[in-house]
C-alpha positions as CSV (number, residue, x, y, z in Angstrom):
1,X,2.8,13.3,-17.1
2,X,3.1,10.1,-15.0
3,X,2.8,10.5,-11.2
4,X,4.1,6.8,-9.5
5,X,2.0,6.7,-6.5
6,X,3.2,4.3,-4.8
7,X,7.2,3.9,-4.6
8,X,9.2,4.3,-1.2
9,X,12.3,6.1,0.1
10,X,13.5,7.0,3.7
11,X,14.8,10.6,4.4
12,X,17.6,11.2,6.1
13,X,16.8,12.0,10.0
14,X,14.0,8.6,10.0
15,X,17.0,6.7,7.5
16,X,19.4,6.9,11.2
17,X,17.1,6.3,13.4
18,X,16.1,3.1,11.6
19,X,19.9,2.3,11.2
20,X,20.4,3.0,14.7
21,X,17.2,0.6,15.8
22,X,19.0,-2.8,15.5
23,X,16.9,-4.3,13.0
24,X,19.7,-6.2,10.8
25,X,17.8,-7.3,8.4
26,X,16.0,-4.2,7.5
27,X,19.5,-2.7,7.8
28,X,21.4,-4.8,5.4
29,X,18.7,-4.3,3.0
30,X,18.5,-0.3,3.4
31,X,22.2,-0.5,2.8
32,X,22.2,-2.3,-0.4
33,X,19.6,-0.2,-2.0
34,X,20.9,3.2,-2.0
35,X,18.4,4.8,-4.4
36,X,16.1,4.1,-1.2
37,X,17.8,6.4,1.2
38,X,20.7,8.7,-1.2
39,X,18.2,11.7,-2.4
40,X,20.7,12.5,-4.9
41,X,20.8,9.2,-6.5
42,X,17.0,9.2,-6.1
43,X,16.5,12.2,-8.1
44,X,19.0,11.3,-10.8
45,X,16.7,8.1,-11.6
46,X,13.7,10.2,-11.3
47,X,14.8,12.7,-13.8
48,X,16.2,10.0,-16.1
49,X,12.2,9.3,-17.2
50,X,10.8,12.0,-19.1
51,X,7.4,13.7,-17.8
52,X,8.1,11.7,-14.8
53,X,7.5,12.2,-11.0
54,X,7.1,10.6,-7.6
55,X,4.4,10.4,-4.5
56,X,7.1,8.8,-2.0
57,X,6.4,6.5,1.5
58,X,8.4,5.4,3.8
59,X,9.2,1.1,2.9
60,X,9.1,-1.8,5.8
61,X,9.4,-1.7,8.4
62,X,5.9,-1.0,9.6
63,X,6.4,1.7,12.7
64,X,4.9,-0.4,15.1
65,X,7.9,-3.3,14.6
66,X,10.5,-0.8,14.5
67,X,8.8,0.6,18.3
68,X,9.0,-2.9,19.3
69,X,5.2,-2.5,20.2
70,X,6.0,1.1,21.7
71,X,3.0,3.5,21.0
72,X,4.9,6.7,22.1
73,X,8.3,5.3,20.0
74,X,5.7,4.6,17.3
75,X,4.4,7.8,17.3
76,X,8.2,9.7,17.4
77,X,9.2,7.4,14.2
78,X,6.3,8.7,12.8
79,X,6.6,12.2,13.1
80,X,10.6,12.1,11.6
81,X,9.5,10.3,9.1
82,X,6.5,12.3,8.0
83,X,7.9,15.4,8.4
84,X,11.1,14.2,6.5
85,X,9.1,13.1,3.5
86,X,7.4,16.9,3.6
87,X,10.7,18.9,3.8
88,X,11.8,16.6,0.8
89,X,8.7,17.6,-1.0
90,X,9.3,21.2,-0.2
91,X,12.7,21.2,-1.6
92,X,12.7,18.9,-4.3
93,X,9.0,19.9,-5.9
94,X,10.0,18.4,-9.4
95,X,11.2,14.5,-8.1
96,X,9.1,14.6,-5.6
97,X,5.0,15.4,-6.4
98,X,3.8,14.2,-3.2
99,X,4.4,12.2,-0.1
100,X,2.3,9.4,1.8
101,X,2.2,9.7,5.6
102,X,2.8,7.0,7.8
103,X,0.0,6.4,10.3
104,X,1.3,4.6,14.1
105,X,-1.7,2.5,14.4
106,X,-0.7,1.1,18.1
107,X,-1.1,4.6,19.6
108,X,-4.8,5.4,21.7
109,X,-6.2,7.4,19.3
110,X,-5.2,4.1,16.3
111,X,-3.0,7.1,14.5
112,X,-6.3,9.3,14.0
113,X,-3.9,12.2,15.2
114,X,-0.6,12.0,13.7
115,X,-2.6,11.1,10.1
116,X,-4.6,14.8,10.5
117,X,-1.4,16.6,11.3
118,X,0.1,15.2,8.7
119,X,-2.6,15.7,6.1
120,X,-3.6,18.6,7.4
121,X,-0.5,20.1,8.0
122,X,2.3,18.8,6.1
123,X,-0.2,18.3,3.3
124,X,0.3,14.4,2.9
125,X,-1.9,12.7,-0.3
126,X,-3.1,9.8,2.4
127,X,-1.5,7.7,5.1
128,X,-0.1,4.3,4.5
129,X,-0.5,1.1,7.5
130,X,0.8,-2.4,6.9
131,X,-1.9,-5.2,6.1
132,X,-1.4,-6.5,9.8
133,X,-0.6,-4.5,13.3
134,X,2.5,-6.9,14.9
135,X,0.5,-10.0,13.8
136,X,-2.9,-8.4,14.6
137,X,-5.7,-8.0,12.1
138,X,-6.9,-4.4,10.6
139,X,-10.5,-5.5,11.6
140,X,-10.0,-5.6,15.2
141,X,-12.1,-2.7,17.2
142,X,-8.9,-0.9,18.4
143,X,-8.2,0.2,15.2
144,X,-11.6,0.9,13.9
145,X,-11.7,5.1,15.0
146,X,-8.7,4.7,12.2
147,X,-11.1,4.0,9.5
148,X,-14.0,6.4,10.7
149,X,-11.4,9.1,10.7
150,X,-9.9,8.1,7.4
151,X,-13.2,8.9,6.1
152,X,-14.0,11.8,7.7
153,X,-10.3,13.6,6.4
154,X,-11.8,11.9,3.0
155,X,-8.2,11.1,1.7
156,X,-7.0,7.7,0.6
157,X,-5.2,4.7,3.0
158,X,-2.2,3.2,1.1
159,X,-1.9,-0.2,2.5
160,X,1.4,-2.3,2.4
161,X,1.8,-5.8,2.8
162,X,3.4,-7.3,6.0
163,X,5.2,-10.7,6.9
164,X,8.3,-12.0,8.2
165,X,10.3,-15.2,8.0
166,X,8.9,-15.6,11.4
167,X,5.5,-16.8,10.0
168,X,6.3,-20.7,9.0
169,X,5.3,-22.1,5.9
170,X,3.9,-25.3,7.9
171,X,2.6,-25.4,11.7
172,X,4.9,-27.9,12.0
173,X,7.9,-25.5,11.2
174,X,8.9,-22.2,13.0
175,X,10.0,-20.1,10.3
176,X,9.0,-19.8,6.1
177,X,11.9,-20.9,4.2
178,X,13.3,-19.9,0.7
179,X,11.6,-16.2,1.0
180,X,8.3,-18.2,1.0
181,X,7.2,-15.3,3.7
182,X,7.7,-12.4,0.6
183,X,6.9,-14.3,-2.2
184,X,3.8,-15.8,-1.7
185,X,3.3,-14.3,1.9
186,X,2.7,-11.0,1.0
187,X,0.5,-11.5,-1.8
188,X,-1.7,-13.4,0.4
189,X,-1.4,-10.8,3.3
190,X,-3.0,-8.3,1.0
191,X,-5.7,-10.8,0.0
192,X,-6.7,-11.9,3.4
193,X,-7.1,-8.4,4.6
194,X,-9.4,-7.1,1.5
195,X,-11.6,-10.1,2.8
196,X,-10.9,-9.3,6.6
197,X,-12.2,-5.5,5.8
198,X,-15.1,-6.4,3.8
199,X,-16.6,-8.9,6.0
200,X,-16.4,-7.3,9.2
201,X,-18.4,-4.5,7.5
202,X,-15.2,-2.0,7.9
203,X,-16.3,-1.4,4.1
204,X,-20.0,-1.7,4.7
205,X,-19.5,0.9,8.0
206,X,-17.5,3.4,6.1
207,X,-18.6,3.2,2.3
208,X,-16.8,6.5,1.3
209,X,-13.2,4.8,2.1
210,X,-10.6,4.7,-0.3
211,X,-8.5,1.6,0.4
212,X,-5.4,1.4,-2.2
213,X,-4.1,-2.0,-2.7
214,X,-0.2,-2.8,-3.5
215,X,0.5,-4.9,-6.4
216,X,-2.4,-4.7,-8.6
217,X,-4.4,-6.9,-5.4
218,X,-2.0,-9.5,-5.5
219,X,-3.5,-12.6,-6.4
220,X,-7.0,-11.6,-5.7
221,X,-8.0,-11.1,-9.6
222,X,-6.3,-14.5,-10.4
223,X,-8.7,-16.0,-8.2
224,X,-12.0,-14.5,-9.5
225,X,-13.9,-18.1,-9.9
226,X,-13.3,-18.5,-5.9
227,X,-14.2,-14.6,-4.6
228,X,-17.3,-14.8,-6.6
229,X,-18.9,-17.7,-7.6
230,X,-16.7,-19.7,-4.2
231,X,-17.4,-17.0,-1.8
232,X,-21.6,-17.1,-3.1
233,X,-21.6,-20.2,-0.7
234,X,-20.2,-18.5,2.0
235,X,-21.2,-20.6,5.0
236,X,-21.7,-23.7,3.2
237,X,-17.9,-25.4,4.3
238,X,-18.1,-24.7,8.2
239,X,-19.9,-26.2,10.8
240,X,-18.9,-24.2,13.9
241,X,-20.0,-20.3,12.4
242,X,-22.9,-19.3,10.9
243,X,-21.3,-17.2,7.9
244,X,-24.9,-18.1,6.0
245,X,-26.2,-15.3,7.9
246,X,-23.2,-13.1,7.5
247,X,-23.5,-13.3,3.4
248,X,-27.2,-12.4,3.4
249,X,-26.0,-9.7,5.8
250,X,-23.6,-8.0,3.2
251,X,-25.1,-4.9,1.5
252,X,-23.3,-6.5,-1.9
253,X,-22.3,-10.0,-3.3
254,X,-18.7,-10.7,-1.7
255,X,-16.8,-10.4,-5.7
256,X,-18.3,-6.8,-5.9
257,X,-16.5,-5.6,-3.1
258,X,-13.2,-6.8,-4.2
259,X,-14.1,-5.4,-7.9
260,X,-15.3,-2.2,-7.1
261,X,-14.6,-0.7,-3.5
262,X,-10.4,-1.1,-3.7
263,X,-8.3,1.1,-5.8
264,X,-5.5,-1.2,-7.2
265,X,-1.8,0.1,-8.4
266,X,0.1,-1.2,-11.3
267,X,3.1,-2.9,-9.4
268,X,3.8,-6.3,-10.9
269,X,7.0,-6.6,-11.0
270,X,7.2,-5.9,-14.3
271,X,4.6,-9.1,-15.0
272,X,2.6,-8.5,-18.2
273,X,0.6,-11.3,-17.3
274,X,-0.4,-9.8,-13.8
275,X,-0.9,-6.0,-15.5
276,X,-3.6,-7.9,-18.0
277,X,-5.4,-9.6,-15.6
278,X,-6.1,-6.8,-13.2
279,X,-7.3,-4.1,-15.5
280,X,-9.4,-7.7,-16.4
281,X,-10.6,-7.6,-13.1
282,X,-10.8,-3.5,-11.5
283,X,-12.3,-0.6,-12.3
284,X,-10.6,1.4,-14.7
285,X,-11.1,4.5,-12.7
286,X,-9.7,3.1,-9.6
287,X,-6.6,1.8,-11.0
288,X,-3.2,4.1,-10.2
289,X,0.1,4.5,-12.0
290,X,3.0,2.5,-9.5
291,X,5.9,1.3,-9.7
292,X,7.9,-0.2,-6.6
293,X,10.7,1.6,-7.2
294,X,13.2,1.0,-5.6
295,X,13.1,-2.7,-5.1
296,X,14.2,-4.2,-8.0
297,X,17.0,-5.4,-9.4
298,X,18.9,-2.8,-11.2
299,X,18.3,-1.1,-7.6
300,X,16.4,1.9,-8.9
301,X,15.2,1.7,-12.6
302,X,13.6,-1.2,-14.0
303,X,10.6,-1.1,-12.1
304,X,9.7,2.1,-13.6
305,X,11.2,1.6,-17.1
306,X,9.1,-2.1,-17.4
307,X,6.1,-0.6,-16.0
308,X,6.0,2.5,-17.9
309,X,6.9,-0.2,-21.1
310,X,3.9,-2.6,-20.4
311,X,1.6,0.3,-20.2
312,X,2.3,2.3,-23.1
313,X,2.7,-0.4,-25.3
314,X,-0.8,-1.9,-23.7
315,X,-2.9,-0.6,-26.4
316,X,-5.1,1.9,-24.2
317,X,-6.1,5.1,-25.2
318,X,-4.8,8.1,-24.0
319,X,-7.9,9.3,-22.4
320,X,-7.9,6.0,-20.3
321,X,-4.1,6.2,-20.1
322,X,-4.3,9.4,-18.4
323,X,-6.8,7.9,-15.9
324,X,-3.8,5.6,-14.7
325,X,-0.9,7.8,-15.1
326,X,-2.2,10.8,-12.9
327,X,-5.9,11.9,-13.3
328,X,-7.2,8.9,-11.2
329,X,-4.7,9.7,-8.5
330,X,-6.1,13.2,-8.5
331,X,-9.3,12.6,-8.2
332,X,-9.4,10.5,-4.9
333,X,-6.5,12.2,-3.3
334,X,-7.8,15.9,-4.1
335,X,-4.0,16.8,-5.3
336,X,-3.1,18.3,-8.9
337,X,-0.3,16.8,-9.5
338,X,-0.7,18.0,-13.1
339,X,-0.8,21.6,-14.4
């Protein structure tokens, strides 16, 4: 059995309300992807892969965009949502294995509250948040009681990668050009918050976290020379901070963190190169089954066919190919996806 833990669709009730939101470029993109919001079509690609199932989340945008800032509108989105993704869950038990909740950050409690109803309650796997708040950082204090209770529930955070063609390319520009922002924006965006969560000690504070990075970490196992032996000097290319101190303060050498305390998926958009590198770089027993689906460009399939592809024909063995496919997923979730 393959369980894809990280793929995203948008149920019906939270589907109008983001249609209804005036966000045209989310809108024109939900509307040309109807494998993303059409449960039918959804469940006819599913069941097109043999032995095959889903953990679904909601896709971009992140709730506190679509609330414009607006905890208790962040919180409402959240709760359609969520409960959507349970009822589908419910009622279509073989597509759908599993659902992600979506946590509203912005609201006082940082979406401690909505992610224990949801787990609790509606039986989520784990909560999904963006890599940024609205331009804000995940290491900030305001969102810190989101991590303590994260741990405390003891169930995994999904975490999605943020950015707009709003962020420029160049300071002296005012918006990324060419798709600048989602090709090589977002792969930084998941990048600069691993490093944001392990040096404000949001890793070191709450050791038993389980953090799930998109896309196999981006292009943090590409850049191994600068994480480790780079990021040994800490300290040693600014002036104005004194992150000397901060390095002897770690509780591990910065490339340990990144190798060993994130739990990578095998999203590469159908990259063999990027699948190769990351099982290079992660744990084996951290790394979960992914696709993307539905964001590619068949609309539905070729994210899962290529991925499954790359991974049988990887040369594994089963046992370890297990790990990936579902038993991995089971273990730091708590779920059986597998019987």
């Amino acid at each position: 059995m393959r369980i894809d833990a990280f793929n995203h669709f948008f149920p019906k009730k939270y589907f109008e309300k983001l249609q209804a939101s005036g966000l045209p470029d989310i809108g024109k993109r939900s509307t040309n992807i109807p494998a993303l919001y059409d449960v039918d079509l959804r469940r006819k690609i599913i069941g097109s892969f043999p032995d095959y199932k889903q953990v679904i989340s909601l896709a971009a945008p992140s709730l506190e965009l679509l609330a414009n800032g607006d905890p208790a509108l962040a919180l409402e989105y959240a709760k359609i949502g969520n409960d959507g993704m349970a009822e589908l869950c419910q009622k279509y038990p073989d597509e759908f294995c599993g659902f992600i909740a979506q946590t509203p950050l912005i609201t006082k409690d940082a979406g401690v509250g909505e992610s224990e109803r949801a787990i609790k309650q509606l039986g989520a796997c784990g909560v999904q948040i963006f890599t940024n708040v609205n331009g804000k950082p995940l290491d900030l204090p305001e969102f810190r009681p989101f991590f303590a209770g994260m741990e405390k529930l003891g169930k995994p955070i999904w975490t999605h990668p943020a950015r707009a063609a709003n962020h420029p390319d160049y300071l002296s520009e005012k918006k990324s050009l060419y798709e600048i922002w989602w090709t090589f924006g977002w792969a930084y965006e998941t990048a600069a918050m691993m490093a944001r969560l392990v040096f404000s000690k949001i890793v070191d504070d709450h050791p038993d976290l389980k953090i799930i990075v998109h896309h196999f970490g981006s292009i943090v196992p590409t850049l191994e020379g600068r994480v480790g032996p780079g990021w040994d000097q800490l300290g040693s290319r600014t002036s104005d901070e004194d992150y000397g101190a901060l390095l002897k303060s770690l509780k591990k050498r910065p490339l340990d963190y990144f190798k060993h305390n994130f739990y990578p998926d095998t999203a590469t958009f159908t990259s063999e190169g990027a699948m190769k590198i990351g099982f290079g770089f992660f744990d084996l027993d951290k790394v979960i089954f992914a696709s993307d689906c539905p964001f590619d460009p068949e609309k539905g399939t070729m994210y899962i066919r290529e991925t499954l592809r790359i991974l049988d024909t990887y040369g594994m063995p089963k046992a370890d190919l297990d790990k990936v496919y579902y038993k991995n997923l089971e273990r730091i979730t708590g779920h059986t996806f597998v019987k």
